[in-house]
KEFI-717924 format. One record per residue: residue number from 1; residue in one letter; x negated, y, z negated of N, C-alpha, C in turn. Coordinates in nm, 3 decimals. Atoms other than C-alpha are relative to their C-alpha. Example, Ala and Ser with C-alpha at 12.3 -4.5 7.8 and 13.67 -1.06 7.14 Angstrom:
BEGIN
+-------+------+---------+---------+---------+---------+----------+---------+---------+---------+---------+
| marfi | sepa |  n_east | n_north |    n_up | ca_east | ca_north |   ca_up |  c_east | c_north |    c_up |
+-------+------+---------+---------+---------+---------+----------+---------+---------+---------+---------+
|     1 |    A |  -0.089 |  -0.119 |   0.000 |  -1.230 |   -0.450 |  -0.780 |  -0.090 |   0.120 |   0.000 |
|     2 |    S |   0.082 |  -0.119 |   0.006 |  -1.367 |   -0.106 |  -0.714 |   0.077 |   0.109 |  -0.073 |
+-------+------+---------+---------+---------+---------+----------+---------+---------+---------+---------+
// end
This chain:
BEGIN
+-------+------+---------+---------+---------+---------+----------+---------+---------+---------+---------+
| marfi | sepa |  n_east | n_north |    n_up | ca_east | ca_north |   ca_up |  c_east | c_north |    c_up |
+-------+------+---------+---------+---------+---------+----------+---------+---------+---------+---------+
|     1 |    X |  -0.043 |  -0.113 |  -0.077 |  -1.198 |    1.451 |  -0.933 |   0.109 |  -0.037 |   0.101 |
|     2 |    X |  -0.090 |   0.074 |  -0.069 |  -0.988 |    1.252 |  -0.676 |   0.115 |  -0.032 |  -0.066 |
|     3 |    X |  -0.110 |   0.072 |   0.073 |  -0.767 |    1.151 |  -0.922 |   0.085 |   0.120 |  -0.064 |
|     4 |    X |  -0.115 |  -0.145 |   0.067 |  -0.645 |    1.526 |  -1.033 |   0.020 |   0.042 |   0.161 |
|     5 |    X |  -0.043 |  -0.081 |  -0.102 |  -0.659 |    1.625 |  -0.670 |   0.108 |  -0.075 |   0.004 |
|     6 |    X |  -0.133 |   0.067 |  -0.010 |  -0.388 |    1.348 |  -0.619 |   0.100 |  -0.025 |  -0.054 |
|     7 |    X |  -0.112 |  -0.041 |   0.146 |  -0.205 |    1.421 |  -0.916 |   0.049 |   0.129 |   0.054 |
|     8 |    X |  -0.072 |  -0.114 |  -0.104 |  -0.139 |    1.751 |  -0.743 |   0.062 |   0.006 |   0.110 |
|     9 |    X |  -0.055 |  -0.004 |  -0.157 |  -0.087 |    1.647 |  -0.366 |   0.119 |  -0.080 |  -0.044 |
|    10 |    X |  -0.101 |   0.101 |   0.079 |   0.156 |    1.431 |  -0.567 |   0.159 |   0.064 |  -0.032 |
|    11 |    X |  -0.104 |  -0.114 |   0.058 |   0.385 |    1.722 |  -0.704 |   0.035 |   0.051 |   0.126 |
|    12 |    X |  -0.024 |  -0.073 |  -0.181 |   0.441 |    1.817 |  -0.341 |   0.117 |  -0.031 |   0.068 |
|    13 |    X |  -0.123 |   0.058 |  -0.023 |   0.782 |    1.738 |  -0.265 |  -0.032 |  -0.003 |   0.191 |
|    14 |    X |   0.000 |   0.036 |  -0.159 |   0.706 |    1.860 |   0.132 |  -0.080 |  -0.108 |   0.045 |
|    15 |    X |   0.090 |   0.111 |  -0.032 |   0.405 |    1.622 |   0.116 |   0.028 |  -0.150 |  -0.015 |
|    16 |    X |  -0.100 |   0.164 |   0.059 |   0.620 |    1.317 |  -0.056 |   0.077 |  -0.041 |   0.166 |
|    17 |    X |  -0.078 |   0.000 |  -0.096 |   0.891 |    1.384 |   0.182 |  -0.101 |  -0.020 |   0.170 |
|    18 |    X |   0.107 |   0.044 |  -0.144 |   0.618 |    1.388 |   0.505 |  -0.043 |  -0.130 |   0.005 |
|    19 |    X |   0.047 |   0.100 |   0.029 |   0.471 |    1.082 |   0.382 |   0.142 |  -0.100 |   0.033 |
|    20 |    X |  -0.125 |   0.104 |  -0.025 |   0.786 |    0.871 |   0.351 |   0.040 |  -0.022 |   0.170 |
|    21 |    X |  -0.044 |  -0.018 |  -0.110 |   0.837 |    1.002 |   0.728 |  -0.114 |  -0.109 |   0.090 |
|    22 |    X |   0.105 |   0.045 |  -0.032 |   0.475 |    0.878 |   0.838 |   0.014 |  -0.171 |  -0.005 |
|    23 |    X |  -0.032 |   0.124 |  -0.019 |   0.555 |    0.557 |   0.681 |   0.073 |  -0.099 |   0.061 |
|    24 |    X |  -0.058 |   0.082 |  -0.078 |   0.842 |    0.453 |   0.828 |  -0.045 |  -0.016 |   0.168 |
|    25 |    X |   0.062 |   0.026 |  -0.148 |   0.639 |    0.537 |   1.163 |  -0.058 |  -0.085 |   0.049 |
|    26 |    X |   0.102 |   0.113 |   0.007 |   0.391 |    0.294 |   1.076 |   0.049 |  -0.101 |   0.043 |
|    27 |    X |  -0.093 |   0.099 |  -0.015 |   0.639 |    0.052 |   1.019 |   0.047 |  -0.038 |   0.140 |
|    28 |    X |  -0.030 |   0.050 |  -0.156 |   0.774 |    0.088 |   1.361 |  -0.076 |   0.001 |   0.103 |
|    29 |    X |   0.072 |   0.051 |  -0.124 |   0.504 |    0.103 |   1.541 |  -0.035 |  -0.155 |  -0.025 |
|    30 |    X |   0.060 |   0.108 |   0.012 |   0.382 |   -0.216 |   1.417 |   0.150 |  -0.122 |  -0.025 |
|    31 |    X |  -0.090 |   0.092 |  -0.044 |   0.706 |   -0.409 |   1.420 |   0.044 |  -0.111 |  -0.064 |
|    32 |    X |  -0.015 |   0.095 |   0.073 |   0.708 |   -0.589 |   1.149 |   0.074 |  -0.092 |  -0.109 |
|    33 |    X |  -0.187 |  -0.011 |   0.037 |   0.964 |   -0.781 |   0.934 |  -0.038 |  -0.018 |  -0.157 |
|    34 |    X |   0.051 |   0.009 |   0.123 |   0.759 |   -0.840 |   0.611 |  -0.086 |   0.062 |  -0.060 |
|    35 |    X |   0.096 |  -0.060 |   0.058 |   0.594 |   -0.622 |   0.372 |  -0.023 |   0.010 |  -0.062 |
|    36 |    X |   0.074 |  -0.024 |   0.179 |   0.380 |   -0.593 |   0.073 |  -0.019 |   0.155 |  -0.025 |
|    37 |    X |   0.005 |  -0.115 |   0.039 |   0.378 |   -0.252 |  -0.124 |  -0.079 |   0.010 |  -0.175 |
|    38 |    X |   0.033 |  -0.017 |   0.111 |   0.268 |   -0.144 |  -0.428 |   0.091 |   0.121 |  -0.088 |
|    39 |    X |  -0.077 |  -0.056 |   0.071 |   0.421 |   -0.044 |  -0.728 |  -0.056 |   0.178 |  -0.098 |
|    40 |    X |   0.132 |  -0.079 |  -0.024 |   0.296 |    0.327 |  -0.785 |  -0.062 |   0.070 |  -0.157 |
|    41 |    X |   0.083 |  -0.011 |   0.110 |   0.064 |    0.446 |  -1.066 |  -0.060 |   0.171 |  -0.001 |
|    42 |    X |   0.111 |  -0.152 |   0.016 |  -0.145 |    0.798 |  -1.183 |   0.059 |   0.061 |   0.138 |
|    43 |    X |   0.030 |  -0.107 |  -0.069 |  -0.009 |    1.019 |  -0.896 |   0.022 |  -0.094 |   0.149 |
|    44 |    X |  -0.034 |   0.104 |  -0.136 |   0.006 |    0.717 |  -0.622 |   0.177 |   0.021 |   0.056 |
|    45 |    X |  -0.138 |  -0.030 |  -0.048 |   0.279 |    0.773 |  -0.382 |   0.100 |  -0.108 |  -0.049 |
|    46 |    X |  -0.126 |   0.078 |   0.054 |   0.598 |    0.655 |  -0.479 |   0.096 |  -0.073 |   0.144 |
|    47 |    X |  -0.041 |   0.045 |  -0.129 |   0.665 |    0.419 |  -0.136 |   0.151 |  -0.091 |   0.003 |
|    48 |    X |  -0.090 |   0.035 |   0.041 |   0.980 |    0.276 |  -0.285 |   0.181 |   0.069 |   0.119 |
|    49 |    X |  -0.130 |  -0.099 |  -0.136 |   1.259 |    0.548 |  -0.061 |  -0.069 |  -0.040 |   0.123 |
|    50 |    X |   0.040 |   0.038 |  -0.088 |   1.087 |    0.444 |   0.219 |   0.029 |  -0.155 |   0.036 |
|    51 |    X |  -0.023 |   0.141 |  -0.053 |   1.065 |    0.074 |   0.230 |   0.168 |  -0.033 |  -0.054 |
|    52 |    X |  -0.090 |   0.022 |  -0.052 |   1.417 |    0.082 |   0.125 |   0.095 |   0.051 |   0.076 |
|    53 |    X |  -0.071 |  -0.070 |  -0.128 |   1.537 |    0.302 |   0.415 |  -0.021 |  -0.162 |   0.067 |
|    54 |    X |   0.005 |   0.102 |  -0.111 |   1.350 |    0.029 |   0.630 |   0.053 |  -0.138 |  -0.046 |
|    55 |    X |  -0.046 |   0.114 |   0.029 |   1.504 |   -0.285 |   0.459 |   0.135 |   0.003 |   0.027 |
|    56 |    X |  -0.078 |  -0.009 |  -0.059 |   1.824 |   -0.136 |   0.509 |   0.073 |  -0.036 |   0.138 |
|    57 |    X |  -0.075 |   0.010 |  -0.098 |   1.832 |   -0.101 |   0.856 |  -0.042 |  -0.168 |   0.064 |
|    58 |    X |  -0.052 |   0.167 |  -0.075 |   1.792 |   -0.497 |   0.906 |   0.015 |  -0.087 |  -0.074 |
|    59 |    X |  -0.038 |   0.126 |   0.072 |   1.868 |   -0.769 |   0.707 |  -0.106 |  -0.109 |  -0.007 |
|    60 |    X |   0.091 |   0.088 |  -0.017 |   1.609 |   -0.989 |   0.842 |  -0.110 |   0.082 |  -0.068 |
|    61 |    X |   0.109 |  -0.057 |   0.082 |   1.347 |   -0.781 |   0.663 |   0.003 |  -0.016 |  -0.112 |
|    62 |    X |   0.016 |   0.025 |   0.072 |   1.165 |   -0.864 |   0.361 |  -0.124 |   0.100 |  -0.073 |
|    63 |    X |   0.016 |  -0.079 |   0.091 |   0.980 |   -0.663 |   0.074 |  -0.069 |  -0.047 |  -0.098 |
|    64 |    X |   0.056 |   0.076 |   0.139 |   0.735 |   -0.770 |  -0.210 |  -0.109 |   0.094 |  -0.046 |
|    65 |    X |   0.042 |  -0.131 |   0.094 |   0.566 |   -0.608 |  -0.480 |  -0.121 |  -0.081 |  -0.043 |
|    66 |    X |   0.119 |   0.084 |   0.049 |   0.180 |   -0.778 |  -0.596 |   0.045 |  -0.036 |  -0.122 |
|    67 |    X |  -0.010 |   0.082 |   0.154 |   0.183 |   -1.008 |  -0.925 |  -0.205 |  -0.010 |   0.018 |
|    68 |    X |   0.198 |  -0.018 |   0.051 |  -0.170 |   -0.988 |  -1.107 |   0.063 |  -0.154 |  -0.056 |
|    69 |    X |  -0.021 |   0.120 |   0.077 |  -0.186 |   -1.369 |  -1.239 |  -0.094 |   0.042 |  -0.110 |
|    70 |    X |   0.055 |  -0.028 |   0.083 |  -0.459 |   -1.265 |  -1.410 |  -0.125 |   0.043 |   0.042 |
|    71 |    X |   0.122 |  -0.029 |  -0.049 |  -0.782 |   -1.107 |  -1.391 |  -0.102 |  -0.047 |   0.066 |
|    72 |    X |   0.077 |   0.074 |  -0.057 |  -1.024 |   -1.193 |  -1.129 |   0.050 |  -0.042 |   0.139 |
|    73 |    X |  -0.120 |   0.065 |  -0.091 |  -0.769 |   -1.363 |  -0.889 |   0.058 |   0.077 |   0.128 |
|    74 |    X |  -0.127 |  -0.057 |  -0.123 |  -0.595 |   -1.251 |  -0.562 |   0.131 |   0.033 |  -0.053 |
|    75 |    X |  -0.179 |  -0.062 |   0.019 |  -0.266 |   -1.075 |  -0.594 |   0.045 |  -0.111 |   0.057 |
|    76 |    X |  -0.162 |   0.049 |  -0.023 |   0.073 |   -1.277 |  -0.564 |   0.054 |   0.104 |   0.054 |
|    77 |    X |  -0.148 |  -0.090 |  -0.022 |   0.353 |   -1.095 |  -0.346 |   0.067 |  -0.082 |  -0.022 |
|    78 |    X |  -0.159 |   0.111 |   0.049 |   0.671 |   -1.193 |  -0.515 |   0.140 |   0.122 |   0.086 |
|    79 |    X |  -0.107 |  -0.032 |  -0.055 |   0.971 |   -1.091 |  -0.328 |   0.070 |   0.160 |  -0.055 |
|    80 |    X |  -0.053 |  -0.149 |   0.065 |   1.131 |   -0.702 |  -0.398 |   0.087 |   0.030 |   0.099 |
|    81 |    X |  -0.100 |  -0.043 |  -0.048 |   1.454 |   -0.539 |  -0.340 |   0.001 |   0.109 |  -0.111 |
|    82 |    X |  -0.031 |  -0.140 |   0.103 |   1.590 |   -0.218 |  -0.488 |   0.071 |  -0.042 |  -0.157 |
|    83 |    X |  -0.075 |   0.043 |   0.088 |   1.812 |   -0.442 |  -0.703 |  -0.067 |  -0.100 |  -0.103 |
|    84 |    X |   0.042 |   0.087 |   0.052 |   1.531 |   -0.686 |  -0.820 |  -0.056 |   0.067 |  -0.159 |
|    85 |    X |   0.045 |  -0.054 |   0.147 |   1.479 |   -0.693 |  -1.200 |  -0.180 |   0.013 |   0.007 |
|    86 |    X |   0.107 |  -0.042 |   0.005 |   1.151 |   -0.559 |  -1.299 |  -0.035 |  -0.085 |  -0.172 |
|    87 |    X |   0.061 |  -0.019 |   0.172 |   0.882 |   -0.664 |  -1.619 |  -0.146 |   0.089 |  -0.008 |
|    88 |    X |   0.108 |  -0.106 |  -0.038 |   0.589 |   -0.522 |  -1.698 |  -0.128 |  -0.097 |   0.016 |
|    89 |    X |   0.109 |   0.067 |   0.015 |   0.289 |   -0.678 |  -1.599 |  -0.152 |  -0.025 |  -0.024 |
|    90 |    X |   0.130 |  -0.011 |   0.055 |  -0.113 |   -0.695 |  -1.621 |  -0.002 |   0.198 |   0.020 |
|    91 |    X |   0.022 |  -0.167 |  -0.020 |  -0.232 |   -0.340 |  -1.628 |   0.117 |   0.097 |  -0.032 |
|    92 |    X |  -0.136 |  -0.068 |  -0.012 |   0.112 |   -0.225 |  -1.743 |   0.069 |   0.022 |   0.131 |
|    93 |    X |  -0.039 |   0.028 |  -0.066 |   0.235 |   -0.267 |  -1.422 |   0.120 |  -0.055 |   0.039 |
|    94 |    X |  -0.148 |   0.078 |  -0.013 |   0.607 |   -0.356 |  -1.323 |  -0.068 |  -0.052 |   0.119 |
|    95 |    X |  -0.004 |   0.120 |  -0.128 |   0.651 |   -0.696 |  -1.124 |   0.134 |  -0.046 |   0.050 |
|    96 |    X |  -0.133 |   0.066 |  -0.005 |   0.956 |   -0.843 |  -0.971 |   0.013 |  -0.108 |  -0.089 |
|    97 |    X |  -0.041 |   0.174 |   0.078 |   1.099 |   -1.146 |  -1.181 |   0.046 |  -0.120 |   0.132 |
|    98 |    X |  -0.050 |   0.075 |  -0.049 |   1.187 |   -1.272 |  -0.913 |  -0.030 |  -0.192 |   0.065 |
|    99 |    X |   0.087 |   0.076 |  -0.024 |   0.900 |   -1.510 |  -0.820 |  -0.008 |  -0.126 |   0.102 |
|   100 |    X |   0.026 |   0.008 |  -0.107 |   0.961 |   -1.560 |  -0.503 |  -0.166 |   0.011 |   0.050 |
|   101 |    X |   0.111 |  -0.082 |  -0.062 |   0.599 |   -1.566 |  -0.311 |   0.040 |   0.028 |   0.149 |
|   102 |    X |  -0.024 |  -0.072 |  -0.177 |   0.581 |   -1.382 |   0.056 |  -0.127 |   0.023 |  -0.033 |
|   103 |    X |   0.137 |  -0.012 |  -0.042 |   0.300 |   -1.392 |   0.249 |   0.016 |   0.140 |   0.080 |
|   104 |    X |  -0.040 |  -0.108 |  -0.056 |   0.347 |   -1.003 |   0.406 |  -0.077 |  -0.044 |   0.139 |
|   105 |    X |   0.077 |  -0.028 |  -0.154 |   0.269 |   -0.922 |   0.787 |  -0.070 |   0.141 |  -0.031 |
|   106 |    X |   0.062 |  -0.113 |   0.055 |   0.176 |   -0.590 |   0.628 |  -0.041 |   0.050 |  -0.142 |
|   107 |    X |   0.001 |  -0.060 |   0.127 |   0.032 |   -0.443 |   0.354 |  -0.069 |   0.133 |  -0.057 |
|   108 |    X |  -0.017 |  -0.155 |   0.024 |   0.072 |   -0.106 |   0.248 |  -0.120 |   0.023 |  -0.128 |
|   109 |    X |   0.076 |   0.043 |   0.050 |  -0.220 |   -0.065 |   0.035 |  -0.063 |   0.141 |  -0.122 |
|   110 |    X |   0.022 |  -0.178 |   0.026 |  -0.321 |    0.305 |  -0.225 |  -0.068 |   0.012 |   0.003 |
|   111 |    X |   0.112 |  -0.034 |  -0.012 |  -0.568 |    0.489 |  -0.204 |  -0.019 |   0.120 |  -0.095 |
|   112 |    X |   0.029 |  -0.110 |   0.053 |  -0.761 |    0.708 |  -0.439 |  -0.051 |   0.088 |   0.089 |
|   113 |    X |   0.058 |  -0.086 |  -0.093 |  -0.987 |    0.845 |  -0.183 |  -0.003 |  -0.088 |   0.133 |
|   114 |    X |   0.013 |   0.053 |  -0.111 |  -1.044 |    0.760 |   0.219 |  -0.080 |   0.068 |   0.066 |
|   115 |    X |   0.043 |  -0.076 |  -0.122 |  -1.252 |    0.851 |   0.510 |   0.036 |   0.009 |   0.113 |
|   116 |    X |  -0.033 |  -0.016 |  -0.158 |  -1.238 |    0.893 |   0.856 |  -0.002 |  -0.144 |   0.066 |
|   117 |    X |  -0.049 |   0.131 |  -0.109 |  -1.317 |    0.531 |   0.937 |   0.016 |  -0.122 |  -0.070 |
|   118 |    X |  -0.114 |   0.094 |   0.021 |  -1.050 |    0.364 |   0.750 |  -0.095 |  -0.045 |  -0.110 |
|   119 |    X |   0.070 |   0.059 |   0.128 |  -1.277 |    0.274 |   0.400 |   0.075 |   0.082 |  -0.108 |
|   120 |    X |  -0.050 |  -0.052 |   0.072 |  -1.084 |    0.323 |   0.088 |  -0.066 |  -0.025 |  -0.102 |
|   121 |    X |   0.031 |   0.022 |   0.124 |  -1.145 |    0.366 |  -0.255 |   0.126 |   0.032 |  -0.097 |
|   122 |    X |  -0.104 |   0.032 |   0.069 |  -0.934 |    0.211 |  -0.528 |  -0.034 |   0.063 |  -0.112 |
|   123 |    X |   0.061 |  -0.002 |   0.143 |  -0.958 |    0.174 |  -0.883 |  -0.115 |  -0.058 |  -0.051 |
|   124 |    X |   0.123 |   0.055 |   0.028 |  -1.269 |   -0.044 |  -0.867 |   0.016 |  -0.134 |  -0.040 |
|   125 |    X |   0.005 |   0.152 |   0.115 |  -1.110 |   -0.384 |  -1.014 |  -0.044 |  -0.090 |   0.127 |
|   126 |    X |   0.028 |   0.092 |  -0.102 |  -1.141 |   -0.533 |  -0.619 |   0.123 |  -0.112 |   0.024 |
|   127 |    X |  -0.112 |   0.121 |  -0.019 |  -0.792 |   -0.711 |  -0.630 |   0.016 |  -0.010 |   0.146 |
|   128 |    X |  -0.002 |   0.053 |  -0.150 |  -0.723 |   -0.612 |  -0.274 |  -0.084 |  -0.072 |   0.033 |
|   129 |    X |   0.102 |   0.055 |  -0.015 |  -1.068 |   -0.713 |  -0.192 |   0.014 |  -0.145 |   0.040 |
|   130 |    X |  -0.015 |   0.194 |  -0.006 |  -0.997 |   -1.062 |  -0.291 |   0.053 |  -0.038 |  -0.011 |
|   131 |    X |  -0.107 |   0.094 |  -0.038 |  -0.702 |   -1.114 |  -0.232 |   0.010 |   0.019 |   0.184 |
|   132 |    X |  -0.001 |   0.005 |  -0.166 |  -0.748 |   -1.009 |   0.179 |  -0.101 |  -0.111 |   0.024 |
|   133 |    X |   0.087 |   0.098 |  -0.036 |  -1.072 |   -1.272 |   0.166 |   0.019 |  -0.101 |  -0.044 |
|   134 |    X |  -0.061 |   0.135 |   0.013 |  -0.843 |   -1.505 |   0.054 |   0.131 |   0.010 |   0.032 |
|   135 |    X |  -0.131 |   0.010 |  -0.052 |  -0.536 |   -1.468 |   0.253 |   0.059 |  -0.131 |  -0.017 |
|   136 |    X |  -0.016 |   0.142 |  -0.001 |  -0.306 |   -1.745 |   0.226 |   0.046 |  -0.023 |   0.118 |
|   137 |    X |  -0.103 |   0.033 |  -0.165 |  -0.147 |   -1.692 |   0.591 |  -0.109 |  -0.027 |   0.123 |
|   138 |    X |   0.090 |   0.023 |  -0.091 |  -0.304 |   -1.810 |   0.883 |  -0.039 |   0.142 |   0.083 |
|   139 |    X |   0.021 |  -0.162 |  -0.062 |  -0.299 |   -1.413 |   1.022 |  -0.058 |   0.086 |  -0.153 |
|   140 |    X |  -0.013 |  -0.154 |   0.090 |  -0.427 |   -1.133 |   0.810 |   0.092 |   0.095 |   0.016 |
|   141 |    X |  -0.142 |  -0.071 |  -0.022 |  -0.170 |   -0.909 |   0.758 |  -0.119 |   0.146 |   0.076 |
|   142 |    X |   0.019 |  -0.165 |  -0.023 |  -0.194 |   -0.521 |   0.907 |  -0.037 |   0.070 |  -0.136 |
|   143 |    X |   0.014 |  -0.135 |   0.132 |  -0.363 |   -0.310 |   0.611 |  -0.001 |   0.182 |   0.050 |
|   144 |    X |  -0.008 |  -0.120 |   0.055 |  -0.250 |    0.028 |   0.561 |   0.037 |   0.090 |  -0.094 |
|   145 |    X |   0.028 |  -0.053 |   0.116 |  -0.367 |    0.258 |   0.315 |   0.089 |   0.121 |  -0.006 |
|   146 |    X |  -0.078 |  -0.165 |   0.012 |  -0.138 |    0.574 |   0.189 |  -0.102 |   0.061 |  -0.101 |
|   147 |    X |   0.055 |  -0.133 |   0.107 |  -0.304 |    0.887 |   0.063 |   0.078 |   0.113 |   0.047 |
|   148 |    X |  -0.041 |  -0.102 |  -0.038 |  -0.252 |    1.205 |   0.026 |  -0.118 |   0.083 |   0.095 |
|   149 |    X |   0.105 |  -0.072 |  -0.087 |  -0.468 |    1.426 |   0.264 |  -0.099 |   0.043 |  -0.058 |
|   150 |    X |   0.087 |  -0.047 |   0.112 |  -0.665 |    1.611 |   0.008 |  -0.073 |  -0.071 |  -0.056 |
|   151 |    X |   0.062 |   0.163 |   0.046 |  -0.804 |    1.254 |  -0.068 |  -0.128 |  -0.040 |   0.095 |
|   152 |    X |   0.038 |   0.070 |  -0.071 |  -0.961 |    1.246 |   0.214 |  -0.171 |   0.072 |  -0.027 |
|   153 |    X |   0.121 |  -0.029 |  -0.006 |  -1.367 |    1.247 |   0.228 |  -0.124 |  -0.027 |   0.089 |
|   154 |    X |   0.039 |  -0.013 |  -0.101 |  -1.640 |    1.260 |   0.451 |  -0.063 |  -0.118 |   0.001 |
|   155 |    X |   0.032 |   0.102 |  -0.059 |  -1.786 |    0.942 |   0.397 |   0.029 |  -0.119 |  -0.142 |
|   156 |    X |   0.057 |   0.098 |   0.070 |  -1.792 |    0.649 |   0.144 |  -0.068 |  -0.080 |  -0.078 |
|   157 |    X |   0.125 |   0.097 |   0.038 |  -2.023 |    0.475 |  -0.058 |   0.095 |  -0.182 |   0.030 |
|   158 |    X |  -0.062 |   0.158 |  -0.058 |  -1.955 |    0.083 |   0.096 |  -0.084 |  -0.118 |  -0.056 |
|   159 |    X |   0.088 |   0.105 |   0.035 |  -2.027 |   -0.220 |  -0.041 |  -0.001 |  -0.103 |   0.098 |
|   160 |    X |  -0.005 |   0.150 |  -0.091 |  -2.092 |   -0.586 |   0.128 |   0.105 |  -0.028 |   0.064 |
|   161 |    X |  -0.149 |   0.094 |  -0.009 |  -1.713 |   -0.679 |   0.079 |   0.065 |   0.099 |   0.045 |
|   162 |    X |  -0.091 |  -0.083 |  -0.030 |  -1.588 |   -0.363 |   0.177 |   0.046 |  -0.029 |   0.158 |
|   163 |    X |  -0.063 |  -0.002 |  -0.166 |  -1.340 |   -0.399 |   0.521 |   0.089 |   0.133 |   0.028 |
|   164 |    X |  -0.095 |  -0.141 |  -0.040 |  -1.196 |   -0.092 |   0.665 |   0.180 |  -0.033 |  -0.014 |
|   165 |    X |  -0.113 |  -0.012 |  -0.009 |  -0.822 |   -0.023 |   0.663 |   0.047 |  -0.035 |   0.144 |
|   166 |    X |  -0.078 |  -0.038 |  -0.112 |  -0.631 |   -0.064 |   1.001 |   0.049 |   0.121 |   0.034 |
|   167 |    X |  -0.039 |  -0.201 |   0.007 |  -0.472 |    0.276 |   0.929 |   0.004 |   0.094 |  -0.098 |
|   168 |    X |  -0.021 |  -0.079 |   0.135 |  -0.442 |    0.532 |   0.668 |   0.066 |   0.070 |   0.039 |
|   169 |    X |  -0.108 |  -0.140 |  -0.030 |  -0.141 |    0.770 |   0.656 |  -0.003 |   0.098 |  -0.112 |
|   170 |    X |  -0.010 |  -0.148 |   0.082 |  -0.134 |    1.101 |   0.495 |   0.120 |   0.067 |   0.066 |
|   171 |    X |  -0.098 |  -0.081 |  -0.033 |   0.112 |    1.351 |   0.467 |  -0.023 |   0.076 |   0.149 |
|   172 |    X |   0.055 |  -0.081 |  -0.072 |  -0.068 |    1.524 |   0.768 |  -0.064 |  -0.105 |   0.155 |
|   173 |    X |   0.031 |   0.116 |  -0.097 |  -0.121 |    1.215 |   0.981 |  -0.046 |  -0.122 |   0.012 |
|   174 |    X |   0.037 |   0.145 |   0.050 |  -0.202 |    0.842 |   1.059 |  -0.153 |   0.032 |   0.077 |
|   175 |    X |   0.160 |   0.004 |  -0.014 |  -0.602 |    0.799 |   1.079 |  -0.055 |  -0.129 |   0.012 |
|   176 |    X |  -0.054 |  -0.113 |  -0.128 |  -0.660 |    0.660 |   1.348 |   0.147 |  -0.033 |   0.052 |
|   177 |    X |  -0.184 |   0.009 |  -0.100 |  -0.345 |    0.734 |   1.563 |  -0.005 |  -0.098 |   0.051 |
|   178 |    X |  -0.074 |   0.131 |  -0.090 |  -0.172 |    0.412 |   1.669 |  -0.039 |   0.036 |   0.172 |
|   179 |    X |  -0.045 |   0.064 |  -0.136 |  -0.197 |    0.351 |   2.026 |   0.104 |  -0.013 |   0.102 |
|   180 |    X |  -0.081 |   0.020 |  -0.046 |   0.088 |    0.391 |   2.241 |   0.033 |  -0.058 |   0.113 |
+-------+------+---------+---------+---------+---------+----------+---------+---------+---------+---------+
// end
């Protein structure tokens, strides 16, 4: 059911367009010069016009897209630009070629569904999962999740391993509001 509602909030050009806006908010509130994204799938926002507005405006900013090595495993971020060649990878999935790794300060993260206090639900394989409980950077990066609003639900089912989000943005707002 989540997965046709977001196939719809999807077709939403004002809701795309809001979203892209939200994100780059994120971005500046949190200040950061490196980021992991995802490449988008079934109805998942398309965060691509966004992170390269924000790569644009600095140079010193960097960009990477997850590599599946293979099932089981923590994601790889390999390096991404608008210009970087693409293949296709596990899950049909485009990856950069570039194979660069980056360790992100952020990572932008999708969401099928969310609640109110920052618990998402994916696809079920657990890559984020285990690839955040095996960071390779001495910081955890900032996780935040994009949905669309209509995604959102009142509570969860949570497992052991589950860790909340830092933030979730929707077309309709970041959950919770940053801090000023």
């Amino acid at each position: 059911m989540l997965l046709e509602t977001r196939l719809q909030a999807a077709s939403e050009p004002a809701s795309n367009a809001a979203l892209n806006r939200r994100m780059l908010d994120a971005l500046k509130h949190y200040g950061v010069s490196s980021v992991g994204f995802y490449w988008p799938l079934a109805g998942e926002f398309d965060a691509r016009a966004a992170i390269t507005i924000w790569l644009a405006a600095n140079v010193q900013r960097e960009a990477s897209l997850p590599v599946v090595r293979e099932r089981g495993v923590p994601l790889e971020f390999h390096a991404w630009s608008p210009d970087t060649p693409m293949r296709v990878g596990h899950h049909k999935i485009a990856e950069p070629t570039s194979g660069r790794a980056v360790v992100p300060d952020l990572l932008f993260v999708p969401c099928v569904g969310f609640d109110a206090d920052g618990y998402r639900l994916g696809y079920g394989g657990g890559y984020y999962d285990r690839t955040l409980a095996a960071w390779p950077g001495s910081k955890k990066p900032v996780t935040v999740g994009i949905a669309y609003e209509a995604c959102r639900t009142q509570a969860l089912q949570r497992e052991p391993h589950d860790v909340p989000l830092d933030l979730i943005v929707t077309e309709a707002g970041l959950y919770p509001p940053p801090v000023r």
